[in-house]
C-alpha positions as CSV (number, residue, x, y, z in Angstrom):
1,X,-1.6,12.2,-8.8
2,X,-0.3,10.8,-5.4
3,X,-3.6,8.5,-4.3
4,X,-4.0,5.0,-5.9
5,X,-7.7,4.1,-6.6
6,X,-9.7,2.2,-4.8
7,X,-9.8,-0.1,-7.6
8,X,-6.3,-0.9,-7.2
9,X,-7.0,-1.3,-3.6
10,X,-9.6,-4.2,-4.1
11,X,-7.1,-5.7,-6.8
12,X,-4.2,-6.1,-4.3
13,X,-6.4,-7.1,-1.5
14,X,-8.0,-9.9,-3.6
15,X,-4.8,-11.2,-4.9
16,X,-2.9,-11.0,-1.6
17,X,-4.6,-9.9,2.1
18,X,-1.0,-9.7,3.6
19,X,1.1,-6.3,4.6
20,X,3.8,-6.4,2.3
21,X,5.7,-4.3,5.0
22,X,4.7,-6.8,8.4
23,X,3.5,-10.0,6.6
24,X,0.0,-9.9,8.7
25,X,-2.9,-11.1,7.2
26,X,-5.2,-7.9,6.6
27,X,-8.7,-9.0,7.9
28,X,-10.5,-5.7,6.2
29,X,-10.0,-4.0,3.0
30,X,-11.2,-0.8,5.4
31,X,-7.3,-1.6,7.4
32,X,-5.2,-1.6,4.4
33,X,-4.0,1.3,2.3
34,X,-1.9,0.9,-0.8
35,X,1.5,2.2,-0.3
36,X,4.2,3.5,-2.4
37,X,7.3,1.4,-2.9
38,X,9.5,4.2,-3.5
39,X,8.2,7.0,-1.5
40,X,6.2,9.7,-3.5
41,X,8.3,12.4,-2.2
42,X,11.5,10.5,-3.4
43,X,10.4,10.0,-7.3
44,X,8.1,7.0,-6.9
45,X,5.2,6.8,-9.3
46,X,1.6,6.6,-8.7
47,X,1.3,3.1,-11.0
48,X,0.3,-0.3,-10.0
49,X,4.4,-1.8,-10.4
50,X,5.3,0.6,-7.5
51,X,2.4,-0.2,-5.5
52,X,2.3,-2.4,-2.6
53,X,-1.0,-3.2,0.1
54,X,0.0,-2.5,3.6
55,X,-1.9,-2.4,7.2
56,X,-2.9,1.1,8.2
57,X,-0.8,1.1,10.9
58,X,2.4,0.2,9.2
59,X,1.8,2.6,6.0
60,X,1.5,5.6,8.5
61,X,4.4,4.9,10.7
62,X,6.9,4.4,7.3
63,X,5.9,7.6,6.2
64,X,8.9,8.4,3.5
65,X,11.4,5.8,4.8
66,X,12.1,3.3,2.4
């Protein structure tokens, strides 16, 4: 499975509203998206240790850079 739950979503944001990628406080849980740390398409698990809350923005222009 590639998509995190929303559950994990609502965890991250609670325990830390900043873009682990820009270090911006995320405002709304509706502009944050949890990103792999090691891409998907290189290996990278769909599990909460290799999961990290970033903005919208940031997570789409990454794509599968590390």
């Amino acid at each position: 499975q590639r998509n995190f739950p929303y559950s994990l979503k609502q965890k991250l944001f609670n325990e830390n509203p900043y873009c682990a990628i820009s270090g911006q406080k995320i405002l709304s849980i509706e502009d944050a998206e949890v990103d792999h740390i090691l891409p998907y398409s290189k290996g990278g698990k769909t599990e909460e240790s290799n999961a990290q809350l970033v903005l919208r923005y940031f997570n789409r222009a990454k794509n599968n850079k590390q």
